[in-house]
N, C-alpha and C positions, 0 to 999 in steps of 0.2 A: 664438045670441043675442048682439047686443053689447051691451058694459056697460065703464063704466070701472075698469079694473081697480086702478087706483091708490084708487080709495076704496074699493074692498073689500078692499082689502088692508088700511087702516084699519081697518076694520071686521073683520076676520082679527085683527088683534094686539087692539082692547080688550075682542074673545072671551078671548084668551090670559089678557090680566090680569084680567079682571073674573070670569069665570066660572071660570076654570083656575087663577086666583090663581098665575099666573109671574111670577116677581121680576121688576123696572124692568130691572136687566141682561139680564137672558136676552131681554122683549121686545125691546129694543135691538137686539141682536144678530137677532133673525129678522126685524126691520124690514131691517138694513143687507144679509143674506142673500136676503129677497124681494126689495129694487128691484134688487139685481144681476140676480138671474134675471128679472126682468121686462121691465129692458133688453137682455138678453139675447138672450132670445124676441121681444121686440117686443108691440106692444098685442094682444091675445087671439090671437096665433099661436100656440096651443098647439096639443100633438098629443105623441103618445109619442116620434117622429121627434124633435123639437126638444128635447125634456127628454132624450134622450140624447145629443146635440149639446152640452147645456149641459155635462153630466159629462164630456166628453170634452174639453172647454175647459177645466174645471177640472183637470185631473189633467194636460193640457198643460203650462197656466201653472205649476206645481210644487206642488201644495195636495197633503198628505198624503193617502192613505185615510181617516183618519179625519176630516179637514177636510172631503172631499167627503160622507161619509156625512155629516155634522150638518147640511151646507148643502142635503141631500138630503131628510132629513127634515124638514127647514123646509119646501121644495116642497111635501111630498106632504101635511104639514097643511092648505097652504094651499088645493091644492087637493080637500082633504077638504072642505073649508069651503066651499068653492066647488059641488061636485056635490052636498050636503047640501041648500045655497038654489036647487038646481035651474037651478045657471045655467049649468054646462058637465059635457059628461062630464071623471070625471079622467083625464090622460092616464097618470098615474105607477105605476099597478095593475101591478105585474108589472115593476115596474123595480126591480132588487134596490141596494143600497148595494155596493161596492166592498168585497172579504175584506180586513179589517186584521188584522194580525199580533198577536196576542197580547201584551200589554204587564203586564207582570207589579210591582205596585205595589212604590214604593222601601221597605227598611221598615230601619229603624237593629237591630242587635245589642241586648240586652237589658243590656247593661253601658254602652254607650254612650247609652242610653237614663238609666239610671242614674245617669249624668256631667254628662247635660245637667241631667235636674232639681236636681242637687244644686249646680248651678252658681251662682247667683242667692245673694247675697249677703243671709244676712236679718234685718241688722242696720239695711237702710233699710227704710222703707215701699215704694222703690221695690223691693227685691230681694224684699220677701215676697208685693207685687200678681205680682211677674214667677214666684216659687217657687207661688202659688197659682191660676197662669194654667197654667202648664205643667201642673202636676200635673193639672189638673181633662181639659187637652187629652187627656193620656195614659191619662186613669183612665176616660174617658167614652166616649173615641173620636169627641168631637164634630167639627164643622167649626169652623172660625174665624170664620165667619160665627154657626153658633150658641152660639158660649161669650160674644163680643161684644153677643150680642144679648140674653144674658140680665139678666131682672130680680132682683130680690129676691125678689119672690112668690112666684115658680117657683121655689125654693130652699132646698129643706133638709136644713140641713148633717149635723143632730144622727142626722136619718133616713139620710144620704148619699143623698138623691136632689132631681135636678133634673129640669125640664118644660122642654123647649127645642124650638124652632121650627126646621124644618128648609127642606128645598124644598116647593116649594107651597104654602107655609105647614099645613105638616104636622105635629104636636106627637108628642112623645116622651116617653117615662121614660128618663132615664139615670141611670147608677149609680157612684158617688164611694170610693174605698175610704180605708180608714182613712190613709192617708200623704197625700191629695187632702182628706179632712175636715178637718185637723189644721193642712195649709200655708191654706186659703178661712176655715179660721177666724181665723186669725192673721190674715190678710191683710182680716178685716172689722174688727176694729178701728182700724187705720189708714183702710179705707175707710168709718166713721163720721164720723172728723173732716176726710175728703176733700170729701166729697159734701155736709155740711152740709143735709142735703134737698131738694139740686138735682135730682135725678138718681135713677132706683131699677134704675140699670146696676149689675151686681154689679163687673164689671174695669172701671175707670177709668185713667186718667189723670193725672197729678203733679198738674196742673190742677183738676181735682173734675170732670171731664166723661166721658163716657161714651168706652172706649177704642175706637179705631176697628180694623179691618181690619189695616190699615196698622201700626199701633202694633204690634197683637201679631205681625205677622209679625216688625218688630224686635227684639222682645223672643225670641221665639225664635232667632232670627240669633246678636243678643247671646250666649244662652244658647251657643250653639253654639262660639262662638267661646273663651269662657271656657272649654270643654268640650273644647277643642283637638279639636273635628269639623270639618272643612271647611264653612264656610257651604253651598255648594252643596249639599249633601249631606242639607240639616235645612231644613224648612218645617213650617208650622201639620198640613200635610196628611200629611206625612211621617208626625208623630206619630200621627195617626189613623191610618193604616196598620201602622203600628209597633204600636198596641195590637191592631189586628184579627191580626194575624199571632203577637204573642206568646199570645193569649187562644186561637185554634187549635191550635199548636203546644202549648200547655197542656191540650189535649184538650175545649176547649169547643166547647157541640152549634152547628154553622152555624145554625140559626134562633134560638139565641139573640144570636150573633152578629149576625145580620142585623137584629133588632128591636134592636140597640144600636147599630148603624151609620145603621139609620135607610133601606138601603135596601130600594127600593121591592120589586128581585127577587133570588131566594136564586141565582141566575147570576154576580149581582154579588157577591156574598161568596165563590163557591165559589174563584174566582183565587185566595183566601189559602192555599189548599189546596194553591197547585203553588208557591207562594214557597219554601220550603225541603225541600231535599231530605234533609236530617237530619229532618225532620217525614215524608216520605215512608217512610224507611227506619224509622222505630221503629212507624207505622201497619204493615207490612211484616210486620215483626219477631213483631208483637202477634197479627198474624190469619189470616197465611198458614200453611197446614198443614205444608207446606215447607220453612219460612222458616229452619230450623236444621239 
C-alpha cells in the first residue's frame, strides 16, 4: 500500500512525545535519524534487503557501533509503528544492531572525588550554590538534567530526600546524606534572597534564575580545576558514575543501586560491577572457598 511516508513519520515522533513522553532532544534526534534513512531507502522502498544496505552505509561512512545501533533502533520503532497501523510489513525483525565493545563508565577515585567537593569556596553565595550542587550530584547520583530540574517542593532537606524527574518523565526518591544536607542548606539561604519569588528552582544562578545544563557543567569544570583534576577527566555525569561505583564497591545491593540511578534495567547497573578490579578481588576474597 502506498502512503506518504514523510507524514507518518510525523505522526511516528508526536507518538514519541505525546504518549511515550520523550524529551524535545531525543525526539529531535530520531526526527534527523529517520529522514536520513528515509532518503536513504527512497519513498516506501523498503524491504529487509535495503535496511541492511542502510547499516552498511553507515559503518562505511565511519559512525561507531554504537552510533549505528541507536540510528538502528530508531528504524525499527519506526517501523513498529508502521506495521501496528497496518500499513506495511516491518522489514527490520530479525535485523540485529552491530556487537559494541563494552565501554566501562569513567568513575573518579574516592579522594579525588573528595577534592573536588571540597573545592568551592564557601565564603561566596557563589562557592556554597556550587559546594551544594556538587554534593547533591554526588550523594544522589542524579543526572544534571535532574538536579537542574529540580523545584523546592520535591525537596526535603531535613528528611534528606528529593523527588526528581528523570527520562520519560519518570519520578524518583533520591537520597541526600548528611555532608549534601548541610552544604543545600547553607546554600538555601543565599538562595532565598536570590530568587526573591521568581523562581522555585532549587540551583540558580548569580542572576536569581533557574541554573541551566550548561551552567552546572561549569561549575563542575571549575571544581575540577581548583581540584588540580584534569578538566577532561570530571563532568556532571562522571560524578554520577563516580557515586554508583563508590556505593558498589561499598557493598551496596544492585537494586538498590539501580532505583537510585533511576535505571530502567538492572544490565545497566551491573557494568559498575566490572569497573574495579580491587572490588573484584575482595568479592573473591569474601566468597570463594579457595580464595586463601
Amino acid at each position: 500500500m502506498a502512503f506518504d511516508s514523510h507524514s507518518r513519520l510525523e505522526e511516528y515522533l508526536a507518538s514519541l512525545a505525546y504518549e511515550r513522553g520523550l524529551a524535545h532532544n531525543t525526539v529531535t534526534a530520531y526526527r534527523r535519524d529517520l529522514r536520513q534513512y528515509l532518503q536513504f531507502v527512497g519513498e516506501n522502498e523498503f524491504g529487509p534487503a535495503r535496511v541492511g544496505k542502510y547499516l552498511e552505509w553507515l559503518a562505511d561512512v565511519g559512525l561507531s557501533p554504537g552510533s549505528v545501533a541507536r540510528k538502528l533502533a530508531a528504524v525499527k520503532g519506526y517501523h513498529r509503528f508502521l506495521h501496528e497501523e497496518e500499513e506495511v510489513a516491518d522489514p527490520t525483525v530479525g535485523i540485529a544492531a552491530p556487537k559494541q565493545p563494552q565501554r566501562l563508565p569513567k568513575a573518579l577515585a574516592t579522594h579525588e572525588v573528595f577534592a573536588l567537593l571540597d573545592s568551592p569556596a564557601v565564603t561566596t553565595a557563589g562557592g556554597r550554590r556550587d559546594a551544594a550542587l556538587l554534593e547533591f550530584l554526588y550523594s544522589t547520583g542524579c543526572r544534571v538534567s535532574e538536579a537542574v530540574g529540580l523545584d523546592l517542593v520535591h525537596l526535603d532537606v531535613e528528611d534528606g530526600i528529593a523527588l526528581v524527574t528523570g527520562k520519560g518523565s519518570r519520578q524518583r526518591i533520591t537520597l541526600l546524606g548528611d555532608a549534601a544536607r548541610r552544604a543545600v542548606n547553607n546554600w538555601l539561604v543565599d538562595r532565598l534572597e536570590l530568587a526573591r519569588g521568581r523562581t522555585d528552582a532549587v540551583f540558580l544562578n548569580l542572576r536569581g534564575t533557574r541554573l541551566t545544563r550548561i551552567g552546572a557543567w561549569g561549575v563542575v569544570k571549575k571544581a575540577a580545576e581548583r581540584a588540580g583534576i584534569p578538566s577532561d577527566r570530571v563532568s556532571p555525569h562522571v560524578l554520577r558514575h563516580s557515586a554508583a561505583t563508590h556505593m558498589v564497591e561499598g557493598g551496596a545491593d544492585l537494586r538498590a543501586v539501580q532505583e537510585m540511578l533511576g535505571h530502567a534495567s538492572l544490565s545497566t547497573t551491573e557494568v559498575y560491577t566490572r569497573i574495579s578490579p580491587g572490588y573484584l578481588h575482595e568479592v573473591y576474597l569474601l566468597s570463594h572457598p579457595r580464595s586463601r
